[in-house]
C-alpha positions in Angstrom: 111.4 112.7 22.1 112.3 115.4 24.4 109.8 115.6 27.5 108.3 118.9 28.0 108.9 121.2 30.4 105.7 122.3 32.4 106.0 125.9 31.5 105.9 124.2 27.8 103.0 122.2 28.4 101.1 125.3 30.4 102.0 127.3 26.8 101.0 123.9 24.5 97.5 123.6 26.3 97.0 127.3 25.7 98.1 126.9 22.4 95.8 123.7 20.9 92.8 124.5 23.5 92.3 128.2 24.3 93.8 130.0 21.6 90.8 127.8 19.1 88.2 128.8 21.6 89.3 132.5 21.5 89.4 132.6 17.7 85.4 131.7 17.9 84.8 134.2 20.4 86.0 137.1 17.7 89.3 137.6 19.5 92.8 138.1 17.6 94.6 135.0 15.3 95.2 131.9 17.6 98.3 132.6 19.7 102.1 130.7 18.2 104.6 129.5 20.3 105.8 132.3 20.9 106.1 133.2 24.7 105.8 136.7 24.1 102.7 136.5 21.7 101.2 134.4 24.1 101.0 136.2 27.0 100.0 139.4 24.8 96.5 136.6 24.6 96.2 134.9 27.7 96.9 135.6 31.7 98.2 132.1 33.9 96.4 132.6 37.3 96.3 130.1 40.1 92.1 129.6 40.8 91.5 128.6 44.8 87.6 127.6 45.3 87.5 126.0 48.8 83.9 124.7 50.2 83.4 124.7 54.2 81.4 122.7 56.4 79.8 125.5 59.3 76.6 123.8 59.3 76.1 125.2 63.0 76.8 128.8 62.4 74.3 130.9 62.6 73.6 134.7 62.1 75.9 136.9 64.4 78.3 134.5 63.8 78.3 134.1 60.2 78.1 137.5 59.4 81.9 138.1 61.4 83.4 134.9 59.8 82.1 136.4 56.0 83.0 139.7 56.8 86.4 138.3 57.5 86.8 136.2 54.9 85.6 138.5 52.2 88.0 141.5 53.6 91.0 139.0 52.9 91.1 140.6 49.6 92.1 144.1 51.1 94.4 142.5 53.9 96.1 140.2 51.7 98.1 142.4 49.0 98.8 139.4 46.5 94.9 138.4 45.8 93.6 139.1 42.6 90.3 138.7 43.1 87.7 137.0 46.1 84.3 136.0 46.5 82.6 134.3 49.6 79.2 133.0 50.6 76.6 130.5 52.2 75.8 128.3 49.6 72.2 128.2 48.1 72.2 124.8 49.4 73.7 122.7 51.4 76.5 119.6 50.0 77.7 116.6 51.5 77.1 119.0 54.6 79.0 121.9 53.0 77.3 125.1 54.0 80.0 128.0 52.7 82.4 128.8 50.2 85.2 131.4 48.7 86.8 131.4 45.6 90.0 133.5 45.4 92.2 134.0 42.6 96.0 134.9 42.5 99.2 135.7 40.1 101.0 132.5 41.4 101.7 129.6 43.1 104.1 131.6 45.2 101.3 134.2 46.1 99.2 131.4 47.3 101.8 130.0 49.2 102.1 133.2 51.3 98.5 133.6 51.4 98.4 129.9 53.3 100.8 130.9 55.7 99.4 135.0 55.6 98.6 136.3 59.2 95.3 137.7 58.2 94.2 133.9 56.7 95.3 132.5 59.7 93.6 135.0 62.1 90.0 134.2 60.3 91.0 130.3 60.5 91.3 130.4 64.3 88.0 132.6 64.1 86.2 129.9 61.7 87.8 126.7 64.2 84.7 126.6 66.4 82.2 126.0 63.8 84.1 124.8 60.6 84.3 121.0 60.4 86.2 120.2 57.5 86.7 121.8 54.1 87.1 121.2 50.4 90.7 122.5 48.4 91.3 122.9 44.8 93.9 124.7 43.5 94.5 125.0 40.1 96.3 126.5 36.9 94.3 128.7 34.5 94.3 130.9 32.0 92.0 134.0 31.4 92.0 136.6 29.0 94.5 139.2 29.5 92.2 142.0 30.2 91.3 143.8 33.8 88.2 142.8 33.6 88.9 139.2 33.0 91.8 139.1 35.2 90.1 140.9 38.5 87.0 139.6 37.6 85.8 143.6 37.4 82.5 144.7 36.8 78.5 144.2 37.9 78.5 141.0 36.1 81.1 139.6 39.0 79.8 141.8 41.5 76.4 139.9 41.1 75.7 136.4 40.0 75.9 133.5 41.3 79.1 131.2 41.4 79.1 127.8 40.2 81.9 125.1 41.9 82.0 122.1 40.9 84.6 119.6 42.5 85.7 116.1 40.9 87.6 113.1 41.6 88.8 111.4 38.4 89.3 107.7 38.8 92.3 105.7 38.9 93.6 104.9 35.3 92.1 107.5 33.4 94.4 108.9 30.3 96.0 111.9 30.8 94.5 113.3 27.2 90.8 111.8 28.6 91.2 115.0 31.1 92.8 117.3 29.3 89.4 116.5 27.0 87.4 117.3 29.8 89.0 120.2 30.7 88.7 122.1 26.8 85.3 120.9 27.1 84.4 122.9 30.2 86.5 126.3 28.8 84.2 125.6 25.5 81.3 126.1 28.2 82.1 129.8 28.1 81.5 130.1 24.5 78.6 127.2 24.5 76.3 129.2 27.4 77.4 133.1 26.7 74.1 134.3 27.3 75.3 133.6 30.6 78.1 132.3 32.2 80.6 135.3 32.1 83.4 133.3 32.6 84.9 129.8 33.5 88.1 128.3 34.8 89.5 124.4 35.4 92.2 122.5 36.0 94.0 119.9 38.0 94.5 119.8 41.9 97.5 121.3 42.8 96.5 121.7 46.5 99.7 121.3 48.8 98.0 119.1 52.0 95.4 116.1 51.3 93.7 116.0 47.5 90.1 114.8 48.6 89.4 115.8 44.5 91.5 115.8 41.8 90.1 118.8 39.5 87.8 121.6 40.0 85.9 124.0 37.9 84.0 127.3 38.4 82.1 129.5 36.0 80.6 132.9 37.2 76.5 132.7 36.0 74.8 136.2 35.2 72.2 135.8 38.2 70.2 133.3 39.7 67.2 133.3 37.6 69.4 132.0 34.9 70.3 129.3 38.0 68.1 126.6 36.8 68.6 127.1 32.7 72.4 126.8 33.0 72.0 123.2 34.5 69.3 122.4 32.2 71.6 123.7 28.8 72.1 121.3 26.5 76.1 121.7 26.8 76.0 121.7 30.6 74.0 118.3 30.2 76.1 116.5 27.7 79.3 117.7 29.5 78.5 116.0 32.6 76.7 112.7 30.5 79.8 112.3 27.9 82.6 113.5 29.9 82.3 113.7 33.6 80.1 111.0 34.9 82.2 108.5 32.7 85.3 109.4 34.4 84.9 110.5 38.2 84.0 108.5 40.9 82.5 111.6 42.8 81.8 115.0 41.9 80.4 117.9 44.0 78.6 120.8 42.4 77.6 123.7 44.7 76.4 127.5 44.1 76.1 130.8 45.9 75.2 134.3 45.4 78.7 136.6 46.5 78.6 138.5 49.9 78.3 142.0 49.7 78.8 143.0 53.7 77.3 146.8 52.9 73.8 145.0 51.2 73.9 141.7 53.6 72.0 141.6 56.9 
């Protein structure tokens, strides 16, 4: 049997997972195999959540380093979206994160080696000791909205990370399991996660986790009944906790430098 090209396997996934989930969700018949008819569906993106440990910066401080990182958006031409923020509490001594989303792997490339990133790095060097990476493959709908993230639902809200590392040994279809089960999220908890995204680790340096998701929640009074939904629950009872030997799951509300003190 001839071995699937990755391209083919991006298209397949679509196919057999999102294309279902989009059919309950009202959308147009699932997607074929054909390219064209898929991306008509479906935008690929490449998801970057990273989680920082600044657990000894404090206000002037942290106000320039957010500023900074949240006007990477503007300086950087290739993003397609960026939130940042302290987190609502403190992980495994992580204090902040961002989430940024681009067209590409090549985009992301130059955004890692992009003089504005690396001008905020130096900035954030003092006080950052050690971070978090995922980047990963996804799809969204192939709307603005969807794609830019556009809109008061993204503009407020909280952002929900959550970072895994599968164990050794676990089955390739196991995880790909896992990973229709947290896109089925977005249809589970409409009321109000406005959108979710997963996938494997395709982070460049060290993989301290293997896959990552994040869903965008309505706001954070809805904080505590999204981790005590039913499908939130089971997810993490039947299919992560079985698999991962650690898993981080952090929040924060987006930083809005003309509203933030």
């Amino acid at each position: 049997m001839r071995q699937l090209q990755p391209e083919e396997r991006q298209c397949r996934f679509c196919e057999q997972t999102l294309g279902s989930l989009l059919l309950e969700k009202g959308h147009l018949q699932m997607v074929t195999s054909d390219s064209t008819q898929e991306t008509e569906k479906f935008r690929f993106v490449v998801d970057h959540p990273v989680l920082f440990k600044m657990p000894e910066l404090h206000a002037d401080d942290e106000k320039r380093i957010l500023d900074g990182l949240y006007f990477l958006k503007d300086e950087f031409e290739g993003v397609y979206t960026l939130s940042t923020g302290r987190l609502i509490k403190e992980v495994d001594n992580c204090t902040h994160a961002i989430f940024v989303r681009f067209p590409s792997d090549k985009v992301l490339v130059d955004y890692y080696n992009s003089p504005p990133l690396l001008h905020i790095a130096s900035e954030m060097g003092p006080f950052n000791h050690g971070e978090y990476t995922v980047d990963y493959s996804a799809y969204v709908d192939n709307n603005e909205k969807s794609i830019y993230r556009i809109g008061k639902e993204f503009y407020y809200g909280v952002e929900h990370l959550v970072f895994l590392k599968v164990k050794d040994g676990v089955s390739h279809e196991v995880v790909e399991d896992l990973i229709e089960s947290i896109y089925q999220l977005a249809i589970q908890m409409d009321s109000m996660v406005v959108q979710i995204t997963g996938g494997a680790n395709n982070y460049i340096r060290n993989k301290v986790f293997s896959h990552a998701f994040v869903a965008h929640i309505l706001s954070v009074e809805l904080l505590e009944h999204f981790y005590k939904h039913p499908a939130y629950v089971k997810l993490w009872e039947e299919k992560i906790d079985p698999i991962t030997s650690w898993a981080l799951s952090v929040d924060y509300v987006p930083y809005h430098p003309s509203i933030s003190s």
